[in-house]
C-alpha positions in Angstrom: 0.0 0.0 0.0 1.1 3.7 -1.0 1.6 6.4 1.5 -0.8 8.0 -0.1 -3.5 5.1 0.3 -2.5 4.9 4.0 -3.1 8.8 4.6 -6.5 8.3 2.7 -7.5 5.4 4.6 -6.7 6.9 7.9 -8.3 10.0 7.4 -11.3 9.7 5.0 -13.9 12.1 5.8 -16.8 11.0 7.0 -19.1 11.8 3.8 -17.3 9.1 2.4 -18.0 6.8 5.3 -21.3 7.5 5.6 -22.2 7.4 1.8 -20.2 4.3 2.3 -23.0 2.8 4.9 -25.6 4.3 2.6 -24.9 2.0 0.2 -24.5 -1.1 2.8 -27.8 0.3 4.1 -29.2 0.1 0.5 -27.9 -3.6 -0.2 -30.0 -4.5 3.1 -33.1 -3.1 1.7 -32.7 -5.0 -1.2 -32.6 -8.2 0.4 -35.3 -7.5 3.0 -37.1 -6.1 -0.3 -36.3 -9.6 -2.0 -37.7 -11.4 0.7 -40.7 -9.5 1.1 -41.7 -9.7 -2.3 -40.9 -13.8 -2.3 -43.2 -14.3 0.5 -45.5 -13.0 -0.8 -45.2 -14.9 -4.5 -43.9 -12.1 -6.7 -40.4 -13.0 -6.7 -38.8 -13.9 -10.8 -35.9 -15.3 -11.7 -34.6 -12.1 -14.1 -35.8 -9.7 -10.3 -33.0 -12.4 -8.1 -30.3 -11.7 -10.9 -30.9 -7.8 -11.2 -31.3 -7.9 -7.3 -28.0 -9.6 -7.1 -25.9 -7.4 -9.4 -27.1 -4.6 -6.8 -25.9 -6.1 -3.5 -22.6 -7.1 -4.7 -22.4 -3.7 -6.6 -23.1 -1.9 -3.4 -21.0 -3.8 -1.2 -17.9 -3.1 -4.4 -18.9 0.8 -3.4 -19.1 0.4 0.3 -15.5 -1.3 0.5 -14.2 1.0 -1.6 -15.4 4.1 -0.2 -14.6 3.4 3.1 -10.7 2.7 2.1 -11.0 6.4 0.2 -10.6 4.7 -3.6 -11.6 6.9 -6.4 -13.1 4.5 -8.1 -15.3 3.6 -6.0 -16.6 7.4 -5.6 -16.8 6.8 -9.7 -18.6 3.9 -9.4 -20.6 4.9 -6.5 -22.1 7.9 -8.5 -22.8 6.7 -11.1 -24.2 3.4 -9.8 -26.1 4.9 -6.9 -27.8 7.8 -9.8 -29.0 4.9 -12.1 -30.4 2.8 -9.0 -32.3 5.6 -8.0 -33.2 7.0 -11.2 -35.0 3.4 -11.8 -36.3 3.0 -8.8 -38.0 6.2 -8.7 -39.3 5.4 -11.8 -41.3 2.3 -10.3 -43.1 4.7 -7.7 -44.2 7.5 -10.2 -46.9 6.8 -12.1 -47.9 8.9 -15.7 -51.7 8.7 -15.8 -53.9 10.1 -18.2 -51.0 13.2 -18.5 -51.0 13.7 -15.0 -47.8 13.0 -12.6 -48.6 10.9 -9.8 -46.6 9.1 -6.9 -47.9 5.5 -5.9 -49.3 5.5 -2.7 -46.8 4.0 0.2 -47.7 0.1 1.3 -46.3 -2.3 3.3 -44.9 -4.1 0.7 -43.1 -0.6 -0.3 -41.1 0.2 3.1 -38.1 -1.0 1.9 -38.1 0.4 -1.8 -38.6 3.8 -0.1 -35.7 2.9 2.6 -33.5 2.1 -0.3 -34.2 5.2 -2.3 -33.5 7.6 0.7 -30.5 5.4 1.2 -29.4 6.3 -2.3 -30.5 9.6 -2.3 -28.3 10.5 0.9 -25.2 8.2 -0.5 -25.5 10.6 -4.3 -25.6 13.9 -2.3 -23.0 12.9 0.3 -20.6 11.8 -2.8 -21.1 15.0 -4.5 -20.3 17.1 -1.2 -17.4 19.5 -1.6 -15.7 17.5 1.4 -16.0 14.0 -0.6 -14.5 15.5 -3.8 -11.6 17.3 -2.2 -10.7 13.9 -0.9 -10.7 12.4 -3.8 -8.9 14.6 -5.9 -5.3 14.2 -7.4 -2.7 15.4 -5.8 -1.6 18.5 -8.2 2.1 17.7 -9.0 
């Protein structure tokens, strides 16, 4: 390990450690969201594969956020804006031209827990204290 990964590891601010447990948050909805939906019969194949992808995807980001790599801030972003992009998309509904927002069930509770655990994980990545981490050192 560089010095430089040492220094980042030890003293990573802590909007990259929390965005970090965002995203652990967010793989713990999903599975919780998983089982929900399998108890109650609405579990497919294609749902446990996407579903997958997700949890290891947001465990990638969590590990590497919380040791301060800048991929993982890449990845993180760009990951954590297309989960929640999609996933907002299942709760809005476009009716007869009219926006509308699905109303809240039980069955929802963790779809909404993961989307505010994404939405917090985006904003803390793009906070000035998370890019000033993450920057290059200017040579």
């Amino acid at each position: 390990m560089s010095h430089d990964a040492r220094r980042m590891q030890s003293g990573s601010p802590l909007s990259l450690k929390l965005a970090g447990l965002c995203f652990v948050l967010f793989a713990i909805a999903v599975l919780l969201n998983n089982a929900m939906q399998s108890a109650a019969g609405w579990m497919v194949t294609r749902q446990i594969a996407r579903s997958g992808v997700r949890v290891v995807g947001a465990g990638a980001v969590a590990w590497g956020l919380l040791r301060g790599a800048r991929w993982a801030w890449v990845l993180g972003l760009a990951l954590g804006s297309f989960w929640l992009v999609t996933g907002l998309l299942t709760v809005i509904v476009l009716e007869r031209h009219d926006l509308e927002w699905l109303r809240p069930s039980g069955f929802q509770v963790f779809l909404f827990a993961s989307l505010a655990s994404l939405g917090l994980a985006v904003a803390l990545l793009l906070s000035a204290s998370a890019r000033q981490a993450l920057r290059r050192p200017r040579v």
